[in-house]
TORKOL-4160 file (C-alpha; in steps of 0.2 Angstrom, whole numbers, padded with zeros to 4 digits, m for minus):
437
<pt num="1" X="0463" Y="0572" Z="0542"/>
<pt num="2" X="0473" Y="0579" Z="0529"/>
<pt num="3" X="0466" Y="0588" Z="0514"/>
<pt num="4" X="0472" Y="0597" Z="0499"/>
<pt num="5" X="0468" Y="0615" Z="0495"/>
<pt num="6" X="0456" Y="0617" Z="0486"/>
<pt num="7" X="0468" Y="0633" Z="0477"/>
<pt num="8" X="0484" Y="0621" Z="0479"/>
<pt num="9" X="0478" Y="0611" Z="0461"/>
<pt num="10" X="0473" Y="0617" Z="0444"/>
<pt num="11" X="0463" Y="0610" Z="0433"/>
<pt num="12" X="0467" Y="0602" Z="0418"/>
<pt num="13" X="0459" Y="0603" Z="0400"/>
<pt num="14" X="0460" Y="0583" Z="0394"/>
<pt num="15" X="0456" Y="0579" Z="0375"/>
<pt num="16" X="0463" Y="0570" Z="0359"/>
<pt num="17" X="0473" Y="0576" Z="0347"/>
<pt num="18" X="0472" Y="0565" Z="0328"/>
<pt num="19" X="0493" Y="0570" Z="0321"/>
<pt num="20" X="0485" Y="0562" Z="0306"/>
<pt num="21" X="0476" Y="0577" Z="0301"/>
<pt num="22" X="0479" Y="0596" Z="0303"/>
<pt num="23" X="0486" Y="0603" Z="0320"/>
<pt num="24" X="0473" Y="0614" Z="0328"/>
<pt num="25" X="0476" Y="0627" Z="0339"/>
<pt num="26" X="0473" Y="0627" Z="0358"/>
<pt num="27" X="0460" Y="0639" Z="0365"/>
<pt num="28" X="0461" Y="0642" Z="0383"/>
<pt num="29" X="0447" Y="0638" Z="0392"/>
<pt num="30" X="0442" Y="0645" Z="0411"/>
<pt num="31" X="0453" Y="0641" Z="0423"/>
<pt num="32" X="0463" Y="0628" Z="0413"/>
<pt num="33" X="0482" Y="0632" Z="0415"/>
<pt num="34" X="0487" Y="0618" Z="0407"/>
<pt num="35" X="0480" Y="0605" Z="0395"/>
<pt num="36" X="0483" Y="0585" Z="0393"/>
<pt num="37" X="0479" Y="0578" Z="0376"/>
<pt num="38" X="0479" Y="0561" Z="0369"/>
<pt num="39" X="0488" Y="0560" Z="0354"/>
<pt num="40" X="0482" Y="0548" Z="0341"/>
<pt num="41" X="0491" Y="0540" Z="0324"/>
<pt num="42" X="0479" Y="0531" Z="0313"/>
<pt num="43" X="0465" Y="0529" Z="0327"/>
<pt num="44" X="0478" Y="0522" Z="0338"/>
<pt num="45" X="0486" Y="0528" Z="0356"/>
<pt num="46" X="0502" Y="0534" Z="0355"/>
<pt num="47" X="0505" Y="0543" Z="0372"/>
<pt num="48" X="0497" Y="0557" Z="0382"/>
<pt num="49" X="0506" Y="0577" Z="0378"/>
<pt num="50" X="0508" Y="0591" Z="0391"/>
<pt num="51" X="0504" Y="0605" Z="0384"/>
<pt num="52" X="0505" Y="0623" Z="0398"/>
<pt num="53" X="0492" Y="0637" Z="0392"/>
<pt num="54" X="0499" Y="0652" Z="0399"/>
<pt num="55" X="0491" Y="0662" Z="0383"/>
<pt num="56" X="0473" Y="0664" Z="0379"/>
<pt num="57" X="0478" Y="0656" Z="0363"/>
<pt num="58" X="0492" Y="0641" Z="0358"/>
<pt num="59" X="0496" Y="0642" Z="0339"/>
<pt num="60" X="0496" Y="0626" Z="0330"/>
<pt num="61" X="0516" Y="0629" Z="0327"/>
<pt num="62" X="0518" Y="0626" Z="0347"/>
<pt num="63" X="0505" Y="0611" Z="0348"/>
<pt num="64" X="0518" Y="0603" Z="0336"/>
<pt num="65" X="0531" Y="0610" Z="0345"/>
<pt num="66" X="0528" Y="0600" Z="0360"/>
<pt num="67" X="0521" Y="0584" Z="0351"/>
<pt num="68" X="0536" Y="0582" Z="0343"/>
<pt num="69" X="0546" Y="0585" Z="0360"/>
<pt num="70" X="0538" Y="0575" Z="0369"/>
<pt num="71" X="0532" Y="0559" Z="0357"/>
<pt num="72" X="0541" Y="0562" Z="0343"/>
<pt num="73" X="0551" Y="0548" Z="0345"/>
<pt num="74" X="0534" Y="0536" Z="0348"/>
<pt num="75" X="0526" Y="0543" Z="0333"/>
<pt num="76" X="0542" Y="0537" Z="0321"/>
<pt num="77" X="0542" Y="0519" Z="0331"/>
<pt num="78" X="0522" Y="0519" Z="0325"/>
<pt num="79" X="0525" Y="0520" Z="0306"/>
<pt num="80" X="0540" Y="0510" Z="0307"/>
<pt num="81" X="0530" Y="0497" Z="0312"/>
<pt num="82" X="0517" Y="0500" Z="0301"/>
<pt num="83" X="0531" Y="0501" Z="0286"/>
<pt num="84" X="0530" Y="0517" Z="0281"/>
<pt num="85" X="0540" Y="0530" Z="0280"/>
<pt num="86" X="0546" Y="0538" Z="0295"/>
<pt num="87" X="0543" Y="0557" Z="0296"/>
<pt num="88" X="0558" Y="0568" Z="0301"/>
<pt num="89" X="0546" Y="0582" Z="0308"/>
<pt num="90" X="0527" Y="0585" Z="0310"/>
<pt num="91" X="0520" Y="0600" Z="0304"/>
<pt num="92" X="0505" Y="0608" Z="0306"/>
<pt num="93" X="0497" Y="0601" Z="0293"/>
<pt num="94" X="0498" Y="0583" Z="0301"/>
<pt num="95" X="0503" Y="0567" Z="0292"/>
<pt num="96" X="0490" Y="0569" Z="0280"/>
<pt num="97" X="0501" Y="0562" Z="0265"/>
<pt num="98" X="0505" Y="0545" Z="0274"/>
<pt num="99" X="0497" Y="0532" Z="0262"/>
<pt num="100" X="0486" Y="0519" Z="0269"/>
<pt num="101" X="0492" Y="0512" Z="0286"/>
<pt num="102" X="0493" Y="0493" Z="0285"/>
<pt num="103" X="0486" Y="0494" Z="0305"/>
<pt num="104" X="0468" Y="0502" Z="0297"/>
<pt num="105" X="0471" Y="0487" Z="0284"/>
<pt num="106" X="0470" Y="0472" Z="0295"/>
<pt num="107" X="0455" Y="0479" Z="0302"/>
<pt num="108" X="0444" Y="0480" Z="0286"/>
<pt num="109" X="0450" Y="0463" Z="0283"/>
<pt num="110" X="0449" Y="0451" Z="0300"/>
<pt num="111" X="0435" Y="0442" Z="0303"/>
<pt num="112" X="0426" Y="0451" Z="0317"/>
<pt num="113" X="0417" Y="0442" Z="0331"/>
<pt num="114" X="0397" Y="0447" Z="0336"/>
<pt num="115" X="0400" Y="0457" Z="0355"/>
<pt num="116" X="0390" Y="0460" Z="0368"/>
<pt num="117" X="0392" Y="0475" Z="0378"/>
<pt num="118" X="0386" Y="0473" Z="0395"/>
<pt num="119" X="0383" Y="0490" Z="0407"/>
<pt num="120" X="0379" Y="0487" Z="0427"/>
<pt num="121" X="0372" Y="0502" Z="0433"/>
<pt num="122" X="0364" Y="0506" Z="0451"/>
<pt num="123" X="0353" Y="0521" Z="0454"/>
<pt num="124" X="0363" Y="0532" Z="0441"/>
<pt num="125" X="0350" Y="0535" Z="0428"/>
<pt num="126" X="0357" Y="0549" Z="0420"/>
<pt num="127" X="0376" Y="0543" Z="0419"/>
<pt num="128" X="0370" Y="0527" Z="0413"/>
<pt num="129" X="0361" Y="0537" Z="0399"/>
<pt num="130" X="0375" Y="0546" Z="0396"/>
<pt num="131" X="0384" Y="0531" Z="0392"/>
<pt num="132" X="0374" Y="0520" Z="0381"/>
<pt num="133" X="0373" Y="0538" Z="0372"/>
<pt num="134" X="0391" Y="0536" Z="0367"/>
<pt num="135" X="0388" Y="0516" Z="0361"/>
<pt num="136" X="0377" Y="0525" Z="0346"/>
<pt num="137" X="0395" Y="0528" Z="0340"/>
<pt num="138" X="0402" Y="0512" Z="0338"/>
<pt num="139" X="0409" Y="0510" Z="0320"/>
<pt num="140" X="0408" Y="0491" Z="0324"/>
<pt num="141" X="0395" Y="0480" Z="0313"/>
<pt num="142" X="0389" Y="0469" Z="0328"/>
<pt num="143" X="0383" Y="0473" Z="0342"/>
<pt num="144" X="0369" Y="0472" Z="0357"/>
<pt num="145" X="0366" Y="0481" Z="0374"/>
<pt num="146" X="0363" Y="0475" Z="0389"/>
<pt num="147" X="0359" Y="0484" Z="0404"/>
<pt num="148" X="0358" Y="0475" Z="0421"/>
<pt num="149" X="0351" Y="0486" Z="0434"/>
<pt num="150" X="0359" Y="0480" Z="0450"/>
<pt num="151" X="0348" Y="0479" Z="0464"/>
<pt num="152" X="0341" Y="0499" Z="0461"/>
<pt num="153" X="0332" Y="0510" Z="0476"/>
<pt num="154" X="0317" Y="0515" Z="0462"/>
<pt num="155" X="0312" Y="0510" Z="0447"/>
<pt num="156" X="0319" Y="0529" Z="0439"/>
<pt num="157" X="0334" Y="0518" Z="0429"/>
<pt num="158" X="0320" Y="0504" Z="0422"/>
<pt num="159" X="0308" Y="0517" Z="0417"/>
<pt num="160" X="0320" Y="0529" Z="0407"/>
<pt num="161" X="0328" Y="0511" Z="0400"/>
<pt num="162" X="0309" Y="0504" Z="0393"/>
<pt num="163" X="0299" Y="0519" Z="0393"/>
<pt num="164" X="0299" Y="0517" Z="0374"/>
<pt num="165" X="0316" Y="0523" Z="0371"/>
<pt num="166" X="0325" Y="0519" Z="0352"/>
<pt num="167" X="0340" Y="0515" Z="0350"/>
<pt num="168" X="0352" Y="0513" Z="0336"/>
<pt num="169" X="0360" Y="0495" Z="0343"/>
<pt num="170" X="0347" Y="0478" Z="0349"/>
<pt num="171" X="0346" Y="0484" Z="0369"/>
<pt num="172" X="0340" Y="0471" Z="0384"/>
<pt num="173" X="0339" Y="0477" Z="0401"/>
<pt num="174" X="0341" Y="0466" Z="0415"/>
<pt num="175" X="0337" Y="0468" Z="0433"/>
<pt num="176" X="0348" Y="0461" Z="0446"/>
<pt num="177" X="0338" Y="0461" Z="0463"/>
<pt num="178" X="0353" Y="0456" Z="0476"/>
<pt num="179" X="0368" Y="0472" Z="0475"/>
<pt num="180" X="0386" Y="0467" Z="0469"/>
<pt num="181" X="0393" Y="0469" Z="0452"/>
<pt num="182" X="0398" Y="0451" Z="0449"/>
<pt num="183" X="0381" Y="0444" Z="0455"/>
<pt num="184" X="0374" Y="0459" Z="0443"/>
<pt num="185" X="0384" Y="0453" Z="0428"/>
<pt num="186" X="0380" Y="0434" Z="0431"/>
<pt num="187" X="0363" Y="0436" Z="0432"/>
<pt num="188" X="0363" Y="0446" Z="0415"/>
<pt num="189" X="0376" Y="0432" Z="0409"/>
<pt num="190" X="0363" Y="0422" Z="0399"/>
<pt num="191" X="0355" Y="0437" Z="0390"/>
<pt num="192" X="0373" Y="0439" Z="0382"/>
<pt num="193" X="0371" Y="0432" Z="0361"/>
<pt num="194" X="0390" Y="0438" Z="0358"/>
<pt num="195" X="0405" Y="0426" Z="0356"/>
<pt num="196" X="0411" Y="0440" Z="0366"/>
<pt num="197" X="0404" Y="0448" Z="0379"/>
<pt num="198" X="0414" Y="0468" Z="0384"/>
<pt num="199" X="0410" Y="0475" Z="0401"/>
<pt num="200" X="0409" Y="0494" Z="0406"/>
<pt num="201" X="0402" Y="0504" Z="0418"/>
<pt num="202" X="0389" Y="0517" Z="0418"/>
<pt num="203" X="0402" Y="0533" Z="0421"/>
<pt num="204" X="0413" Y="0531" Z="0406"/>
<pt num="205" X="0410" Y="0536" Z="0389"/>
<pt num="206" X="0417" Y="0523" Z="0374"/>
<pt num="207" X="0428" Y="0528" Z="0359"/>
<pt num="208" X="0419" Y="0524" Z="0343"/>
<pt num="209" X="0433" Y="0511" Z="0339"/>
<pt num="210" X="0432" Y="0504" Z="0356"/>
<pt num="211" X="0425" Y="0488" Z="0352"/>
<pt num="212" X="0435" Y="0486" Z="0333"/>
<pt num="213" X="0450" Y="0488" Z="0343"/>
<pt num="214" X="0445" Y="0473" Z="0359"/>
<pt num="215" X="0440" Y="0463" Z="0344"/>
<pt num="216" X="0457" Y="0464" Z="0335"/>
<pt num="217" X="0464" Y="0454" Z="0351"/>
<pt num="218" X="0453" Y="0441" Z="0349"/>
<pt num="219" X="0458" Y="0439" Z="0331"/>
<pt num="220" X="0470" Y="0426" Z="0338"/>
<pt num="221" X="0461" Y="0410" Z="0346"/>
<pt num="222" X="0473" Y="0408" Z="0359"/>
<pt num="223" X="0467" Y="0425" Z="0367"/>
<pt num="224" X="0454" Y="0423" Z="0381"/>
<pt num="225" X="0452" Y="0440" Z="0387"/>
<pt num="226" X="0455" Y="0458" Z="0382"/>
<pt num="227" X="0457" Y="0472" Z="0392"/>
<pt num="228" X="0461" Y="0493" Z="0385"/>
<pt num="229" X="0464" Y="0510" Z="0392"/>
<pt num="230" X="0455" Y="0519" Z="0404"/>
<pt num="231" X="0459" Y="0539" Z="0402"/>
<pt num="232" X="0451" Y="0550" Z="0415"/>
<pt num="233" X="0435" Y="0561" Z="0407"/>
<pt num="234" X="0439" Y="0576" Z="0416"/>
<pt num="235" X="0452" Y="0581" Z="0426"/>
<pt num="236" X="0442" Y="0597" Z="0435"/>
<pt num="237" X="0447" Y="0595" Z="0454"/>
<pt num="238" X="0460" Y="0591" Z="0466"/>
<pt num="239" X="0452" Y="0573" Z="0470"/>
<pt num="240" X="0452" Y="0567" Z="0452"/>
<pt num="241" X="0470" Y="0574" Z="0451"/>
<pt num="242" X="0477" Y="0564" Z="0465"/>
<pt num="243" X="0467" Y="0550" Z="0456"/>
<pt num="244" X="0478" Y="0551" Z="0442"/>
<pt num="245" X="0493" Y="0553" Z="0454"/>
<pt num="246" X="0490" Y="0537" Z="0462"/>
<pt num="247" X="0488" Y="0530" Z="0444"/>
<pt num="248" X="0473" Y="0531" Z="0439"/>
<pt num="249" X="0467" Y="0517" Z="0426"/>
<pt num="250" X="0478" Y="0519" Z="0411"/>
<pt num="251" X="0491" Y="0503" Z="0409"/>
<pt num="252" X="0502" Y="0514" Z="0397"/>
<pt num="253" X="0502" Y="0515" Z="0376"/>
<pt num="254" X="0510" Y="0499" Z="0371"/>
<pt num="255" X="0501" Y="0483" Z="0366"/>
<pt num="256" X="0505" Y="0469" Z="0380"/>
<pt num="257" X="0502" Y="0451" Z="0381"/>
<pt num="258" X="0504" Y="0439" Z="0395"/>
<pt num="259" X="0500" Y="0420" Z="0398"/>
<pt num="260" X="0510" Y="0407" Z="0406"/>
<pt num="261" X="0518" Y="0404" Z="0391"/>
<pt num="262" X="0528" Y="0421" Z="0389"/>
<pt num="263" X="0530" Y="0427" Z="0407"/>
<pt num="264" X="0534" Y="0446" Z="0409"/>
<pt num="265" X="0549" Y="0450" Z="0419"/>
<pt num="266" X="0540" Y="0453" Z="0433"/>
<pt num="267" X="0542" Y="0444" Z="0450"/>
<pt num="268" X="0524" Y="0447" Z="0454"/>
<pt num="269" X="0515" Y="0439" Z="0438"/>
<pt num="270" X="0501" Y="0435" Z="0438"/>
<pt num="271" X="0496" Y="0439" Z="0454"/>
<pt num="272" X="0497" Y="0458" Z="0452"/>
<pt num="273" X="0482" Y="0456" Z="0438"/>
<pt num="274" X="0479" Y="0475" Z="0442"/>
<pt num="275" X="0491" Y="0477" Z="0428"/>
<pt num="276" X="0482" Y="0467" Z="0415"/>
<pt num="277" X="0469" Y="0480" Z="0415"/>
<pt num="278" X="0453" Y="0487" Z="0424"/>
<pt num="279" X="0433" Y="0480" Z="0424"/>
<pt num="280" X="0426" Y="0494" Z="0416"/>
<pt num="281" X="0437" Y="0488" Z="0400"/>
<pt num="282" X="0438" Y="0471" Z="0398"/>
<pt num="283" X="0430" Y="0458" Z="0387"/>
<pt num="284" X="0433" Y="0437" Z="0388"/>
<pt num="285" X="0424" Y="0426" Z="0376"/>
<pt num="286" X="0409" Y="0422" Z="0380"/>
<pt num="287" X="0409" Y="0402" Z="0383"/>
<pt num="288" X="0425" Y="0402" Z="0391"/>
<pt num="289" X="0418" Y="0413" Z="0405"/>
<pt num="290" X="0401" Y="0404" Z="0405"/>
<pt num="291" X="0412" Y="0389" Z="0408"/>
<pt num="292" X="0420" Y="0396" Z="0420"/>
<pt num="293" X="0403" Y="0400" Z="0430"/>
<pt num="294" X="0401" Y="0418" Z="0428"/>
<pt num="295" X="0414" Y="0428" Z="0441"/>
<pt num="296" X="0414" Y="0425" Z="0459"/>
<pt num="297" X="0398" Y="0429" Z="0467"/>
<pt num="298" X="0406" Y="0434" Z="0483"/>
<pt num="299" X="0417" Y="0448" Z="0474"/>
<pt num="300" X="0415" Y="0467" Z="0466"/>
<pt num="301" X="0408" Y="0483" Z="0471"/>
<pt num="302" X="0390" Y="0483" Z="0481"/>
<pt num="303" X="0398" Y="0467" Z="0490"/>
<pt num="304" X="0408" Y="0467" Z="0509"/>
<pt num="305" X="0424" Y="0462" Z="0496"/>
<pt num="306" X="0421" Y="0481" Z="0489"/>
<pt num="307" X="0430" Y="0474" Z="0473"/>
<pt num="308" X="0443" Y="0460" Z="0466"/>
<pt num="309" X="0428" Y="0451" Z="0454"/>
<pt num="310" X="0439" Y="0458" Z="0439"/>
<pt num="311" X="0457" Y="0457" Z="0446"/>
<pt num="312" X="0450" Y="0436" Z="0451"/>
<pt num="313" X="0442" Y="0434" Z="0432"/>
<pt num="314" X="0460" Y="0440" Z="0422"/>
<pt num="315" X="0471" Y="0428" Z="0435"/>
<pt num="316" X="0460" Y="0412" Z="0430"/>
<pt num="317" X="0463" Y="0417" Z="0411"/>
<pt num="318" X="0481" Y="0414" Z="0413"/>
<pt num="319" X="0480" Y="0399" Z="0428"/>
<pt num="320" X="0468" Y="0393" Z="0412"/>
<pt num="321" X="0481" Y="0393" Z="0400"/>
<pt num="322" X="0473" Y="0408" Z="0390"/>
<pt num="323" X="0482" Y="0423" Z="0383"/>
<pt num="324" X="0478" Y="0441" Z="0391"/>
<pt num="325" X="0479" Y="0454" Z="0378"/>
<pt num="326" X="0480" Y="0472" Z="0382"/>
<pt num="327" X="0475" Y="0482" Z="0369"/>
<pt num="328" X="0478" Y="0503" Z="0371"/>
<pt num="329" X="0471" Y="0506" Z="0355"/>
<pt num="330" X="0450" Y="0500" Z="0364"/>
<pt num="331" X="0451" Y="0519" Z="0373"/>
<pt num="332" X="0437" Y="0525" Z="0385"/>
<pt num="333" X="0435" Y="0539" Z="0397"/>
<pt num="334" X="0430" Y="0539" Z="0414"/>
<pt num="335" X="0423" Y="0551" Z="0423"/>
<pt num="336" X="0432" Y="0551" Z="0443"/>
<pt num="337" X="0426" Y="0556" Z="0459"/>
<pt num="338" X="0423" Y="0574" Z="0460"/>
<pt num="339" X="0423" Y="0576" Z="0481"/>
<pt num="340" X="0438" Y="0570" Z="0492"/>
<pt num="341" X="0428" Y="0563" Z="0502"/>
<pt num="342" X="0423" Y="0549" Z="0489"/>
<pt num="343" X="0441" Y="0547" Z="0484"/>
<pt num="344" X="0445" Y="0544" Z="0502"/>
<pt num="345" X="0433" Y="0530" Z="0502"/>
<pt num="346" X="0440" Y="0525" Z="0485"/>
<pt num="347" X="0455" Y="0523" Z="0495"/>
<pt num="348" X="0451" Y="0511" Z="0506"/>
<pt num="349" X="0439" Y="0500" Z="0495"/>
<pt num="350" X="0451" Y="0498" Z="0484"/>
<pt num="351" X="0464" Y="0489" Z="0496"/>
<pt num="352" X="0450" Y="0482" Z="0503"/>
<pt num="353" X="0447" Y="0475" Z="0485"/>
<pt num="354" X="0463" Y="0470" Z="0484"/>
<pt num="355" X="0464" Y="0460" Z="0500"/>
<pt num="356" X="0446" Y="0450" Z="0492"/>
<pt num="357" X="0456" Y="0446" Z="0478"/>
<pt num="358" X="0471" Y="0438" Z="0486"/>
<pt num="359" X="0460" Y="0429" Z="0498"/>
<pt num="360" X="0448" Y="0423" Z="0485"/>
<pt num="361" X="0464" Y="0417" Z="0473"/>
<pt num="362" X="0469" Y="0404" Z="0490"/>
<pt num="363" X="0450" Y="0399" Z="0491"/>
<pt num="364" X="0448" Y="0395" Z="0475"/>
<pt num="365" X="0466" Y="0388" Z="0473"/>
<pt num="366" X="0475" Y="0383" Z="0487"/>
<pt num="367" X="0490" Y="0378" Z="0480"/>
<pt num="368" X="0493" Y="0394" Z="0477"/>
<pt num="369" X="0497" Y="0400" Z="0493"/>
<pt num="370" X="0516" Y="0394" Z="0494"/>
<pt num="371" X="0519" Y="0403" Z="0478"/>
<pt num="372" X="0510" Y="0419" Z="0484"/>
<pt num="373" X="0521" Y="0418" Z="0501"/>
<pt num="374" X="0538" Y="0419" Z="0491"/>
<pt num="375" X="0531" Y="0434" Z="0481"/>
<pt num="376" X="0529" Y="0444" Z="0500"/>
<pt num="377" X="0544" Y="0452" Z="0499"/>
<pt num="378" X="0543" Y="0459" Z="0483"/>
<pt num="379" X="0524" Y="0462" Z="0482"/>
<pt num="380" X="0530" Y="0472" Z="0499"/>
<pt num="381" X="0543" Y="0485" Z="0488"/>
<pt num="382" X="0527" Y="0485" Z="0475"/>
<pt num="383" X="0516" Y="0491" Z="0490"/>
<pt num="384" X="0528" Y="0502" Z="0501"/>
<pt num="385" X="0543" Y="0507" Z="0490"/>
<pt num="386" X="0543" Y="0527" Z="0482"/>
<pt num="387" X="0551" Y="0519" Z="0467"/>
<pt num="388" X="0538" Y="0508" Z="0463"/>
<pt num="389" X="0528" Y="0507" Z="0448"/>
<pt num="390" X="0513" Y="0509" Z="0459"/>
<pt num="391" X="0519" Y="0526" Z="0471"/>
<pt num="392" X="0532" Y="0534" Z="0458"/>
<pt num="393" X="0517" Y="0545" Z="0450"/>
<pt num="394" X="0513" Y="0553" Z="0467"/>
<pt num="395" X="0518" Y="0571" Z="0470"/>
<pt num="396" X="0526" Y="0579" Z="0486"/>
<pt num="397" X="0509" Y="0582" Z="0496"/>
<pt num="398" X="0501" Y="0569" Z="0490"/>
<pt num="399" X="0488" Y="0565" Z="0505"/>
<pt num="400" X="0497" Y="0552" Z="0518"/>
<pt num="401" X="0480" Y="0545" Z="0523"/>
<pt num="402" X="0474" Y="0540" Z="0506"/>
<pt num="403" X="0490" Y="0529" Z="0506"/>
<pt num="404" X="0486" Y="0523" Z="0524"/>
<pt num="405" X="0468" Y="0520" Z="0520"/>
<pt num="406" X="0474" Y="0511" Z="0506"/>
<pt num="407" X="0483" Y="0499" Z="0515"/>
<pt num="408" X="0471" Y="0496" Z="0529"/>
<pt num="409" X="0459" Y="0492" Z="0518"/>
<pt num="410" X="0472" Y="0480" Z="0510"/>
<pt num="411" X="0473" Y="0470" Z="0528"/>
<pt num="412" X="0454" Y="0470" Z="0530"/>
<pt num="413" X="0451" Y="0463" Z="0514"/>
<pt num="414" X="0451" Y="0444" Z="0518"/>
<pt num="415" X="0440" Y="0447" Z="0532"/>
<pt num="416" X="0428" Y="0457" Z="0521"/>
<pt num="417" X="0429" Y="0442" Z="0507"/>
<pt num="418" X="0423" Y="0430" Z="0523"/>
<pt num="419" X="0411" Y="0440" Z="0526"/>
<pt num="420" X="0405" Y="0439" Z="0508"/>
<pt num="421" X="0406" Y="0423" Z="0506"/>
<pt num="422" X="0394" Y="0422" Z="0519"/>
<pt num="423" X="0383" Y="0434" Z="0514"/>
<pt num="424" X="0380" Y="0425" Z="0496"/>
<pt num="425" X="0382" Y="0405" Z="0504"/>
<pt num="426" X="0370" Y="0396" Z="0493"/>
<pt num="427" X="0372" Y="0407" Z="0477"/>
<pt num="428" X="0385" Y="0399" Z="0469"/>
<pt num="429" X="0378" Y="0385" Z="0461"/>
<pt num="430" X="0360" Y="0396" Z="0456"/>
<pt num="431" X="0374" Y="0408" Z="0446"/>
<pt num="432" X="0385" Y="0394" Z="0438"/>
<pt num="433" X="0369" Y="0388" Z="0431"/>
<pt num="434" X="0362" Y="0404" Z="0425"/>
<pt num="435" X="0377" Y="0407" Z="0418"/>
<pt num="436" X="0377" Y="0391" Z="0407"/>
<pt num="437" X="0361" Y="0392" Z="0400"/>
């Protein structure tokens, strides 16, 4: 079995960087030869810098240096859009003069819909806490918790949830008693009092504009769903490395939107919904995916399908009619698997995933199989090809077996959904109506 050295990878320091404010300088940190910062212009995304700490010490001159090298073109495209004007340089002070971003406006302004944030969790008590922790610093003005406990070994979650613990947002805990994160969420489905309900996980920690900036997509009624960027939390060992090698979650720094309507140019839409964005950052409106009974019952992680619950949920928002909005600006961290061995099953229950999906896209809808045939040869180049936008990331060394994994997972994925389906017979119709109520 192939490995990577444990002294073949570095880590790497991750954090933000506001160019709206004075440039700090970059202390370096253990081990940290190298650091990855997210650099943000009026709260908003604007592209991830490389930035090498060979020094014990970066001066805020050579921050700048390589901001402005490296997204200087990005930041001048942000206030043109924003109609103001367009700096020549960035200094170490920051943009502080800029006057009042029109993008900061619209948000003060917009009527904004009452959101329900809903965290699964399973026998993770002290990520889960860790989590809701970063909800306590929400800016927005409406907002509730719940917590849907799927089918936990001890009551250690539940107790350290309702042991009489305050806090700062109206919080409901749930208790899912069959595994499987989308019978987990539909059984929590009618404790949401949102017009929109946003879905996370318990490893991730929310950026206090998370939910402002998944609300500004559903400022237009055409929008169903919302998705936003997933940036990993800590980049400390050779498994989460190779994570972001393979991709990681991030869908990039530009606003997207896709319905029927106004197809990308892409040979594959909709059916590679992986690009639309991730489950632990996505939000729908709340009667159109009660309507829609919940997600499929057979599908997600804790389930033989190992995954696909989100990937089904965003391709039935554009088979709807709905718009899809991805929205880089609703930012959260995730913390990745530490150990290689959980990334090699990472690997393989993520094709596993992605076979569920496909197979439950033809259950649900088998008109869609001719269609799905004549994307083969392309969705072929997507899976196999070095060029594509799913393998160029990956480094020389990269394991062979997580890629081999990967795909064998991919072929046993329908029979894995089969088996699902068989293993939850009967719960469809008990979760379509607790999802309506």
């Amino acid at each position: 079995m192939s490995r990577p050295a444990a002294g073949a990878m570095e880590a790497v320091l991750v954090g933000d960087l506001d160019v709206d404010a004075p440039i700090p300088a970059l202390e370096r940190a253990g081990r940290y030869r190298e650091a990855r910062l997210l650099v943000r212009l009026h709260t908003r995304p604007v592209g991830e810098v490389v930035v090498p700490l060979s020094h014990d010490r970066l001066a805020p001159d050579r921050v700048v240096e390589a901001v402005w090298s490296q997204l200087g073109d990005r930041i001048v495209d942000h206030m043109v859009v924003d109609q103001l004007p367009a700096p020549r340089m960035l200094s170490t002070a920051g943009l502080i003069d800029s006057p009042a971003p029109p993008c900061l406006e619209r948000r003060s302004t917009m009527t904004v819909p009452s959101v329900t944030v809903m965290v699964a969790t399973r026998d993770r008590t002290e990520s889960v806490l860790r989590c809701l922790k970063s909800l306590e610093a929400l800016d927005y003005p409406s907002f509730d918790v719940v917590v849907v406990d799927s089918a936990p070994s001890t009551p250690e979650t539940e107790r350290a949830l309702t042991g009489g613990h305050s806090w700062r947002y109206p919080f409901t805990y749930v208790r899912a008693d069959r595994p499987g994160l989308a019978f987990a969420h539909n059984t929590a489905l009618p404790a949401v009092t949102g017009e929109v309900v946003a879905f996370t996980d318990d490893d991730v920690q929310v950026d206090s504009h998370w939910l402002m900036a998944l609300a500004e997509g559903f400022d237009d009624p055409a929008v169903t769903c919302v998705t936003g960027l997933i940036l990993a939390a800590e980049l400390e060992t050779p498994a989460q490395l190779l994570l972001e090698q393979s991709g990681g979650f991030a869908r990039g720094y530009v606003e997207r939107r896709f319905s029927l309507n106004n197809p990308p140019d892409d040979q594959l839409f909709p059916f590679t919904a992986g690009r639309f964005g991730s489950g632990a950052n996505m939000a729908f409106r709340t009667d159109w995916l009660r309507g829609h009974g919940g997600f499929d019952w057979a599908t997600g992680a804790g389930t033989p399908a190992r995954g696909g619950d989100d990937l089904l949920s965003f391709l039935h928002v554009i088979l709807d009619g709905g718009d899809l909005v991805y929205q880089p600006a609703a930012i959260l961290r995730h913390w990745h698997r530490r150990e290689y061995a959980g990334l090699r099953r990472q690997a393989f229950g993520y094709g596993v995933g992605l076979g569920s999906y496909l197979a439950a896209s033809a259950c649900a809808q088998p008109s869609l199989v001719p269609v799905m045939l004549r994307r083969g040869v392309p969705a072929l180049r997507h899976m196999l090809g070095s060029a594509s936008a799913k393998n160029r990331g990956r480094r020389p060394g990269f394991p062979s077996e997580l890629i081999w994994r990967e795909r064998a997972g991919l072929v046993a994925g329908p029979f894995a959904y089969t088996a699902s389906r068989w293993r939850y017979r009967g719960t469809r119709d008990s979760t379509r109506q607790g999802a309506d109520r």
